[in-house]
NUPA-217359 format. One line per 4 residues: for each residue z, x, y of N, C-alpha, C. Coordinates in steps of 0.2 Angstrom, whole numbers. Example, Ala and Ser with C-alpha at 12.3 -4.5 7.8 and 13.67 -1.06 7.14 Angstrom:
<rs>
39 66 -28 39 62 -22 39 66 -16  35 64 -11 36 68 -5 39 64 0 $
</rs>
This chain:
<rs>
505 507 362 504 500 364 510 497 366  514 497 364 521 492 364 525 495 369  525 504 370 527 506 378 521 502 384  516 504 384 512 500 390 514 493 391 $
516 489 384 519 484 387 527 481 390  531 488 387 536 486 391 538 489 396  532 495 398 533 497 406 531 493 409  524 489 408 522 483 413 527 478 412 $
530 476 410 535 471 413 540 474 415  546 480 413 548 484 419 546 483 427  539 485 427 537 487 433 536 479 437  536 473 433 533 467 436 541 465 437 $
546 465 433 553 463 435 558 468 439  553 475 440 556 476 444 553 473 453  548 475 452 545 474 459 544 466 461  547 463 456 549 454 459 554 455 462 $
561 461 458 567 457 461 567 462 469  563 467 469 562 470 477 560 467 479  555 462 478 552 458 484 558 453 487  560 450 480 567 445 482 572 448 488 $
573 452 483 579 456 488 578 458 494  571 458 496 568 462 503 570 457 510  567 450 510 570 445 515 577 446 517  577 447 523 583 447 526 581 440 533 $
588 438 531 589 431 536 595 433 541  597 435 547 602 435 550 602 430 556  606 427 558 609 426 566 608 433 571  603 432 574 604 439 578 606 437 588 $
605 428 588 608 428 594 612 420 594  616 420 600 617 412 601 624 409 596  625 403 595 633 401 590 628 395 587  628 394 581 628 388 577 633 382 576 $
636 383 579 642 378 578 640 370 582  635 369 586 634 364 588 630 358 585  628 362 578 624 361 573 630 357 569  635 358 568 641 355 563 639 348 562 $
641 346 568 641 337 566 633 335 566  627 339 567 620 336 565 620 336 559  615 330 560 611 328 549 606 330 550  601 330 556 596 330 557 593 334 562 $
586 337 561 582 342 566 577 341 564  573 343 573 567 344 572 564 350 570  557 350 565 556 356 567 548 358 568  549 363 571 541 365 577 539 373 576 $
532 371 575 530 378 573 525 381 579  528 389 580 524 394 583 520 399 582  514 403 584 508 407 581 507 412 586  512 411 592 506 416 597 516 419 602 $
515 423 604 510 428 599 512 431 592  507 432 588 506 434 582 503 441 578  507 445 576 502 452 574 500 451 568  494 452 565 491 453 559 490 457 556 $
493 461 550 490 466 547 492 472 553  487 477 552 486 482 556 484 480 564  482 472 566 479 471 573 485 468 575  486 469 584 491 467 587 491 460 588 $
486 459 588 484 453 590 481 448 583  483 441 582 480 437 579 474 435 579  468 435 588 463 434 588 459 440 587  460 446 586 457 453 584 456 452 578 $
462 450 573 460 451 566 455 443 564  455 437 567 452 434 565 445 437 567  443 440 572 438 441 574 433 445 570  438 451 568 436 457 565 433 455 555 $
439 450 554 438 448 546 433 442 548  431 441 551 426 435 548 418 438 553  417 443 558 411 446 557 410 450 548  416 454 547 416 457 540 412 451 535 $
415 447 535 413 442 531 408 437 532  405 437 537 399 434 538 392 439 537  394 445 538 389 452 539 389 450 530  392 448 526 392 450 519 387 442 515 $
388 437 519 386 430 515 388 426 523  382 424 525 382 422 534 384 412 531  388 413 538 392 407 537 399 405 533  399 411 528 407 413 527 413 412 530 $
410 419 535 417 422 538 419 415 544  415 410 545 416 405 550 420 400 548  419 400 541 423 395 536 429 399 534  428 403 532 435 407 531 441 406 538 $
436 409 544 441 408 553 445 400 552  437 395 551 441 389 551 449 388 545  447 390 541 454 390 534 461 391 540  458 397 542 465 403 545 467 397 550 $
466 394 553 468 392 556 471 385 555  466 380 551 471 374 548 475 375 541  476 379 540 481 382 535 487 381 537  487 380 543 495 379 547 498 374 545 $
493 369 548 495 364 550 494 358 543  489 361 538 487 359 533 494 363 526  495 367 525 497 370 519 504 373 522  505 379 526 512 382 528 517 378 533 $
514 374 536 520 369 539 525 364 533  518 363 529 522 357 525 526 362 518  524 363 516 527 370 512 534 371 516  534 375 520 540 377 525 547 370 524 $
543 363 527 547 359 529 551 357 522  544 358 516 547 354 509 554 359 508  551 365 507 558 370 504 564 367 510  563 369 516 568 367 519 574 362 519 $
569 355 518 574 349 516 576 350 510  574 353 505 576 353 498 584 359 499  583 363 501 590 370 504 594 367 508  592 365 514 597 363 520 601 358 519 $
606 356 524 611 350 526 609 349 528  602 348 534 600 347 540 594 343 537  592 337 539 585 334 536 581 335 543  575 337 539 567 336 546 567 330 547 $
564 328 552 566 322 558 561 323 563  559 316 564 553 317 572 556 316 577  566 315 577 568 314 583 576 317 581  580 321 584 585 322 584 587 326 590 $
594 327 591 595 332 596 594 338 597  592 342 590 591 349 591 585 351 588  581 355 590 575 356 586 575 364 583  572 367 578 570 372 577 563 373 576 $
561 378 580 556 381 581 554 388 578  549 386 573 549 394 567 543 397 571  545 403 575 539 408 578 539 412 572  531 413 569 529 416 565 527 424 572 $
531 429 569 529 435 575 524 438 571  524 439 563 519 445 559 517 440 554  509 443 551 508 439 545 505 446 542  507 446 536 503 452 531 498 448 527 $
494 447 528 490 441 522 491 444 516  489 451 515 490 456 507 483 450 505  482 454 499 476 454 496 477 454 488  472 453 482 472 452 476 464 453 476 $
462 458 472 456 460 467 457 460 463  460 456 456 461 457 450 466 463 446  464 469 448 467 472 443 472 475 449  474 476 454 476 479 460 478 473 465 $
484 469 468 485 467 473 493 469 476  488 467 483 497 468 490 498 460 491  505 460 490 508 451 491 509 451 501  506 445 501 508 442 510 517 444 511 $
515 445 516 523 441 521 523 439 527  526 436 530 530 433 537 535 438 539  535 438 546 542 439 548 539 433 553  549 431 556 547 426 560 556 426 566 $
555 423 569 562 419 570 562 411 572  568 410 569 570 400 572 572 403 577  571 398 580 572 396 589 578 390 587  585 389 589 587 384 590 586 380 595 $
583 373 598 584 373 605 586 366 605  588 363 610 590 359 615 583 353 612  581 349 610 575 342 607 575 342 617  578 341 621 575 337 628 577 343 633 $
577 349 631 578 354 636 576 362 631  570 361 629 568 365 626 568 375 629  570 374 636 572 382 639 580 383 636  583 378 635 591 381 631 592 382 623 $
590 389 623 590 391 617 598 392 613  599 388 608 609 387 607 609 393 601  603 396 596 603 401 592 597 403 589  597 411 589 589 414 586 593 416 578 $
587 414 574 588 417 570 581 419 569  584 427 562 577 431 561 575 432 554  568 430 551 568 429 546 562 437 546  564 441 541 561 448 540 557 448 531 $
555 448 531 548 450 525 550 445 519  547 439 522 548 435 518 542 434 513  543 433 510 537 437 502 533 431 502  526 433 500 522 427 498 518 430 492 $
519 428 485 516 427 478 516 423 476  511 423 471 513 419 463 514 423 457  515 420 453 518 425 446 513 426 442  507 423 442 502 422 437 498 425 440 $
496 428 446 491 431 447 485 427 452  485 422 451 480 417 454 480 416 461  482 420 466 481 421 471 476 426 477  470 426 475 465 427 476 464 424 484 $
464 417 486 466 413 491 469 416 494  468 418 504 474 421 507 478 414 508  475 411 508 480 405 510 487 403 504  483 403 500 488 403 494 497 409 494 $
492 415 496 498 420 497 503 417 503  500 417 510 504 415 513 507 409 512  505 405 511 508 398 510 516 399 504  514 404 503 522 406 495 528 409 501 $
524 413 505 527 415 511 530 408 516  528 405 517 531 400 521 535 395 517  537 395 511 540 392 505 547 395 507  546 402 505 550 407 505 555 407 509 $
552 407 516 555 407 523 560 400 524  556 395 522 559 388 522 566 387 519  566 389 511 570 389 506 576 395 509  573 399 514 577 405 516 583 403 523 $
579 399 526 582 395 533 587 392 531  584 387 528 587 380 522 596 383 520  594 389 516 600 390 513 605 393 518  602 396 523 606 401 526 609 396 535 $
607 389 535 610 385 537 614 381 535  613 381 527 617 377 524 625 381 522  622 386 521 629 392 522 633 392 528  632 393 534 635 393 539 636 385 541 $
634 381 540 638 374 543 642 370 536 $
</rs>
């Protein structure tokens, strides 16, 4: 009894610190340095285009998972498409923006001279059945750009498996999982801006 329980917390302390460990943030184009003297950015968020899961496409999985889910309890999977969708704009935007001001030198702003634009490219939502679950990720890249000339890109950067859980378990929500994900990514930008400027 006493081994099962300190394999299971081996296995939970190890597979937190590989999730941690797994996000990788780099600069993969463009110079940050015009960023120096800013206090302030905007930031904008992209979805399209978007792969999910195994679908290349965003509107394929939504498609796919909300007939599954309506064939099961009618009127479901309609309410679920709706969630997918205002979850954006409702839950993972504002999460993203909180961790960010909280990490960065850069505060969010309705108006400043530079904007960044988080394109979500992948979502894994991952799943939870009780005794068995896969945790969400994002990958994504910031777009640095120009606030009045949004074609002058000054720096990409690329955010790669940014984790979405919780530690309790209570993640049954896909919204929930992602939304940890979009935390992660924030607090991930946040710092790795505040490092380089």
């Amino acid at each position: 009894m006493k081994n099962s329980k300190w394999l299971l917390l081996m296995a939970l302390i190890l597979t937190t610190a590989t999730a941690i460990n797994a996000q990788k943030v780099k600069l993969i184009d463009g110079d940050l340095s015009p960023l120096k003297s800013e206090k302030s950015i905007v930031l904008a968020f992209s979805y399209d285009p978007m792969k999910v899961g195994k679908f290349d496409r965003d509107g394929d999985y939504v498609s796919s998972r909300k007939q599954d889910l309506n064939s099961k309890e009618p009127g479901r999977g309609d309410t679920w498409a709706n969630s997918w969708v205002a979850d954006r704009a409702a839950r993972y935007e504002p999460k993203f923006t909180e961790l960010f001001e909280k990490y960065s030198v850069l505060a969010p702003a309705q108006h400043a001279k530079y904007t960044l634009i988080f394109k979500t490219t992948f979502t894994e939502p991952g799943w939870n059945v009780g005794v068995m679950k896969k945790s969400a990720l994002i990958d994504a890249e910031a777009w640095i750009v120009e606030s009045d000339n949004k074609d002058h890109v000054v720096a990409k950067i690329s955010v790669m498996k940014s984790p979405g859980r919780t530690f309790w378990g209570s993640d049954y929500d896909t919204g929930v999982r992602i939304e940890e994900a979009y935390a992660a990514a924030g607090k991930a930008v946040g710092r790795f801006l505040k490092d380089k400027l």
